[in-house]
Each structure stands twice: as C-alpha cells, then as structure tokens.
C-alpha positions as CSV (number, residue, x, y, z in Angstrom):
1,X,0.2,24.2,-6.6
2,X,3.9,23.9,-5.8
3,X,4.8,21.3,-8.8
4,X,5.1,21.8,-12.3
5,X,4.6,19.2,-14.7
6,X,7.5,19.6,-17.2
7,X,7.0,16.1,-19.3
8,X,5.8,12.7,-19.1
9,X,7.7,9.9,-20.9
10,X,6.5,6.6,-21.3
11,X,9.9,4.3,-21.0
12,X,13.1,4.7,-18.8
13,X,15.0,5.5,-21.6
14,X,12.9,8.5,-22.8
15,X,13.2,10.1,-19.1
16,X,17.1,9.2,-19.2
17,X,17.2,11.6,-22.7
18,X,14.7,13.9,-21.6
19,X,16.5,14.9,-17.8
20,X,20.0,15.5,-20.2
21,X,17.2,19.1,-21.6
22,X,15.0,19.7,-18.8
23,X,16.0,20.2,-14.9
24,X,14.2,18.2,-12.4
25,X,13.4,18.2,-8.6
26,X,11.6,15.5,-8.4
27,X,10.5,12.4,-10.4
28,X,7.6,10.3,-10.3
29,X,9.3,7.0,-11.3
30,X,7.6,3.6,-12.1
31,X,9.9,0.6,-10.9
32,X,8.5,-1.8,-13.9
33,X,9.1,0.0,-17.7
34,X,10.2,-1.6,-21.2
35,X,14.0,-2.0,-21.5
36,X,15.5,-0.3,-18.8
37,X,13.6,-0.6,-15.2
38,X,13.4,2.4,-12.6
39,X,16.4,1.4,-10.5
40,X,18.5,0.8,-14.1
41,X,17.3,4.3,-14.9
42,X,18.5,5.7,-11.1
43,X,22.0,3.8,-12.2
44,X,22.8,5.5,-15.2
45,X,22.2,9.1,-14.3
46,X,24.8,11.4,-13.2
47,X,22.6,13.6,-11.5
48,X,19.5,12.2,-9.4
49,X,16.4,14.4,-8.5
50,X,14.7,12.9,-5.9
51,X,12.6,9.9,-6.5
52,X,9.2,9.5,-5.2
53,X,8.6,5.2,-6.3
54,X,5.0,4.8,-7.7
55,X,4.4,1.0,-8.1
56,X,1.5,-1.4,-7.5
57,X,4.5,-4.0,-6.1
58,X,5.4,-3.6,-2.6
59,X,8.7,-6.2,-2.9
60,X,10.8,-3.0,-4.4
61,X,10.1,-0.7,-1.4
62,X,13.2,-1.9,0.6
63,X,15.5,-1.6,-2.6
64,X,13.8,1.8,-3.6
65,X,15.0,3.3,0.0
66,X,18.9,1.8,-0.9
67,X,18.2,4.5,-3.8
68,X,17.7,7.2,-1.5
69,X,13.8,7.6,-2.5
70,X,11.8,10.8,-1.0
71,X,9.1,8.0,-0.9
72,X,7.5,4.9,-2.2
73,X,3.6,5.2,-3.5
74,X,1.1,1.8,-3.8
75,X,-1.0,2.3,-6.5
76,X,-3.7,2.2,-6.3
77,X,-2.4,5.8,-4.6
78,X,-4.9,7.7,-2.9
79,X,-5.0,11.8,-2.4
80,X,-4.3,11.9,0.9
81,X,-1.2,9.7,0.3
82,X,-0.1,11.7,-2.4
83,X,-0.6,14.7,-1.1
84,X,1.6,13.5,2.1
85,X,4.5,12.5,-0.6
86,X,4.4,15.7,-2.2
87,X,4.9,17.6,1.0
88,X,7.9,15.2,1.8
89,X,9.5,16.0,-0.9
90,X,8.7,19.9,-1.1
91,X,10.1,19.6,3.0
92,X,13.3,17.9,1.8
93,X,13.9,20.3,-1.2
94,X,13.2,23.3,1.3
95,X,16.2,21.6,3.4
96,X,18.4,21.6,0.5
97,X,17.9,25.4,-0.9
98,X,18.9,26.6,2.9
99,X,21.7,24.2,3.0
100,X,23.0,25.9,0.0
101,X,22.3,29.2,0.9
C-alpha cells in the first residue's frame, strides 16, 4: 500500500526518457535490457532514485551494491522477499525525508 506504480517501460532507454517527466523514489531495475543495460542506465542519469536490482543472475549483485542499490532481488522473487525489499527501501526513504527536514 505504500508504492505507487507510475509506469513500466520495457527498455533502458524508455525509463532514461520517462524519469526526465515523472519523479521517482524507487525503481525496480532489470540488469539485462536491449541497448542500454541497467548499470548503463544508472550511468547516464543525473538524478538516481534508489535502485532495488531484480535479476535472475546472481554475478551482478557485487557490482549492483558499487551502484548504491537499496537491494538486489533473484527472480524467481518470492513475497516474502519482496515484501522485505520494499520495507528496505520505504526505511531508507523514511531516513532521507527526516534528514531533510
């Protein structure tokens, strides 16, 4: 109940143009995608929301934490585990809103 679903894009560079209308907390970002991959997507925007990694390839988790992921999901991802990486995130953005205040 604490996330809204704003969009879904299919490729790295529809997320890149569609983050430059919409503003974003968190992500939900596939490491393998056409043309641009997750981490090439992570390099080319100015502003990062956090990243919670879902991939079925464990070999990226080390590189996802270099990009300051929330977390990194293994598909196939089950509720409990989601459910834990939503709260992470949620916990981290409730950090940040009384750091600013």
């Amino acid at each position: 109940p604490s996330l809204n679903l704003i969009a879904e894009y299919s490729s790295a560079l529809e997320t890149k143009n569609g983050l430059n209308t919409h503003q974003v907390d968190l992500i939900f970002l596939d490491i393998e995608m056409p043309v641009l991959n997750g981490f090439e997507l992570l390099d080319v925007l100015n502003k990062k929301p956090q990243i919670i990694f879902v991939t079925g390839k464990t070999e990226y988790a080390f590189k996802a934490f270099n990009y300051d992921a929330t977390d990194y999901l293994h598909k196939p991802i089950t509720r409990e585990r989601f459910n834990a990486s939503v709260e992470k995130a949620l916990e981290h953005h409730r950090l940040l809103m009384n750091q600013n205040e």
